[in-house]
C-alpha positions in Angstrom: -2.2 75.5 9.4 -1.2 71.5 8.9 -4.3 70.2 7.3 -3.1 66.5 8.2 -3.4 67.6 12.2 -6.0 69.8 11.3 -8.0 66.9 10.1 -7.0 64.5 12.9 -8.0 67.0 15.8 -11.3 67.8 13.8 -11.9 63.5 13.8 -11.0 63.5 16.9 -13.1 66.1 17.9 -16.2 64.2 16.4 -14.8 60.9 17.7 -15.4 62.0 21.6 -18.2 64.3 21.1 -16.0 66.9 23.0 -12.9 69.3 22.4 -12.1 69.0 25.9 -11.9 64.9 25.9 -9.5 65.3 21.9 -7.6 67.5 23.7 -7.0 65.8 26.4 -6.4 62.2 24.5 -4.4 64.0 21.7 -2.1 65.8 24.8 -3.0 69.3 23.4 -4.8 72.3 25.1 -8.5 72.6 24.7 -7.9 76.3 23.1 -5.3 74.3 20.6 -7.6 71.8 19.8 -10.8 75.0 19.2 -8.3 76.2 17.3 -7.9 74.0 15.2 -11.3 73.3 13.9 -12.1 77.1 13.6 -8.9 77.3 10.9 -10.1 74.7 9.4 -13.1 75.9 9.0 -11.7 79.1 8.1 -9.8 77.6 5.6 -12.7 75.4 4.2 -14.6 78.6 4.2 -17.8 76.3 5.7 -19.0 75.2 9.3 -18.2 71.6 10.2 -19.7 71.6 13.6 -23.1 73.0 15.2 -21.4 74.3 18.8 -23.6 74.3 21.9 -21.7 74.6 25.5 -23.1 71.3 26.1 -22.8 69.7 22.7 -21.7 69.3 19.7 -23.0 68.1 16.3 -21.6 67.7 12.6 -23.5 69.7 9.6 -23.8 68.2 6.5 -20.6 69.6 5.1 -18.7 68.3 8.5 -20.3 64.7 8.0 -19.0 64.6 4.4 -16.2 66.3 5.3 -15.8 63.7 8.3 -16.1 60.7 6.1 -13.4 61.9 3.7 -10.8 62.7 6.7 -11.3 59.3 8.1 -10.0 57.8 5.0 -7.4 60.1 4.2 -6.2 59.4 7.5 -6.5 55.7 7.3 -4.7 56.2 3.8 -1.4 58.1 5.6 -1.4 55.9 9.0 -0.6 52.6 6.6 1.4 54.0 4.2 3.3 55.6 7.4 3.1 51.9 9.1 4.6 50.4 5.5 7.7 52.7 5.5 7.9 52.1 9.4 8.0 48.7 8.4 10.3 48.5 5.3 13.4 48.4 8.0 12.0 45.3 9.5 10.3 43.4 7.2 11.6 44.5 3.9 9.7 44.0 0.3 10.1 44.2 -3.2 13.2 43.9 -5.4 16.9 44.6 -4.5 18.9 44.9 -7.8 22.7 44.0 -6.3 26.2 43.9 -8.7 29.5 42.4 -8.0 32.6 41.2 -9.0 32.5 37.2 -10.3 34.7 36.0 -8.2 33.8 37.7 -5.0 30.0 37.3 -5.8 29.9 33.6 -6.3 31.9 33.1 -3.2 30.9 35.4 -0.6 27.3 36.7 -2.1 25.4 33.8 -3.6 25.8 31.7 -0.3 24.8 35.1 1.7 21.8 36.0 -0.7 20.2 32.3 0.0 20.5 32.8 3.9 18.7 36.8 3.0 15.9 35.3 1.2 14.9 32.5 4.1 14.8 35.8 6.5 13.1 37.7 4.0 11.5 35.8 1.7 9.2 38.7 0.3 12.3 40.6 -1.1 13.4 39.1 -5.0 16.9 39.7 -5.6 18.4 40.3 -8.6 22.6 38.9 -8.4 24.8 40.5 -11.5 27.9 39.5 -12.0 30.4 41.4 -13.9 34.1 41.8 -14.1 33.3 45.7 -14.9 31.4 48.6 -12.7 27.9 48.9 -14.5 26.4 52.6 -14.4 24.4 52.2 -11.5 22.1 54.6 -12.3 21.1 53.6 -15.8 21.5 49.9 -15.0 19.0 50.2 -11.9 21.1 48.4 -9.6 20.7 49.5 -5.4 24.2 48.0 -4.3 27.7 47.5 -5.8 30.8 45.2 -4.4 33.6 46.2 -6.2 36.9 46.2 -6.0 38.8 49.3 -6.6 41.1 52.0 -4.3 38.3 54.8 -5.2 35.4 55.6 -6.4 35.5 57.5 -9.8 31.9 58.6 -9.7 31.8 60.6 -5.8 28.0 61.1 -6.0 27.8 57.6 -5.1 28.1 56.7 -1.7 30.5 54.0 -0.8 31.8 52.3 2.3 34.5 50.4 2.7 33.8 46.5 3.6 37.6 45.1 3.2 41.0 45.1 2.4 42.7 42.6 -0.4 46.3 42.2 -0.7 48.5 39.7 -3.2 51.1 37.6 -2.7 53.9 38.5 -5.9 
């Protein structure tokens, strides 16, 4: 049993005062959707729902019950909408290191442009001549320049090429 989709289908259930009209908005069979309530109830070891052919009503455990599941499921459909979200409009703080040279002239210029698009995000530039330990130094990205990675836990893609002129 998924008590998330257990909960929903019982909501739902209550919502259209039918399990045929859930199951039919929810694009599940009727016996599914029966189904489901009965293992929850199973599970809850308690009726949620008074059952007539014709109707059906919520007991007194189902009504608290009800109110509970409606705000759990509130609770999980924005935090699911916030990571949906995070891609498009992203928040909070993104810690990134480089180089000095390359930072001040290919990052700073690029990090003002990022924070007109996304002006909810504070970055955090560091620039060092040495490869912090990202880990311990909490920092999300890292420009540097070098032929390999010595740590291979991290993951790393290649942006460039340099050369020098002797």
């Amino acid at each position: 049993m998924d008590p998330i989709q257990s909960m929903r289908v019982f909501s739902r259930v209550v919502e259209a005062g039918s399990f045929t009209i859930a199951a039919q908005k929810m694009n599940i069979t009727t016996a599914q959707t029966s189904r489901s309530v009965a293992e929850l109830e199973a599970h809850l070891r308690t009726r949620l729902l008074h059952r007539t052919t014709r109707k059906i009503a919520l007991t007194e455990a189902g009504q608290r019950y009800l109110e509970r599941c409606q705000q759990i499921l509130q609770d999980i459909d924005q935090a699911e909408g916030e990571a949906r979200d995070a891609q498009a409009n992203p928040i909070g703080r993104l810690r990134i290191h480089s180089m000095t040279s390359f930072g001040m002239r290919y990052l700073v210029p690029l990090i003002a442009r990022y924070g007109e698009r996304y002006p909810a995000v504070n970055i955090d530039l560091t620039l060092l001549q040495r490869v912090p330990d990202l880990l311990e130094d909490g920092i999300d990205v890292s420009l540097v320049l070098a032929k390999d990675l010595a740590d291979s836990n991290h993951v790393s893609q290649r942006i460039g090429g340099s050369f020098s002129v002797a």
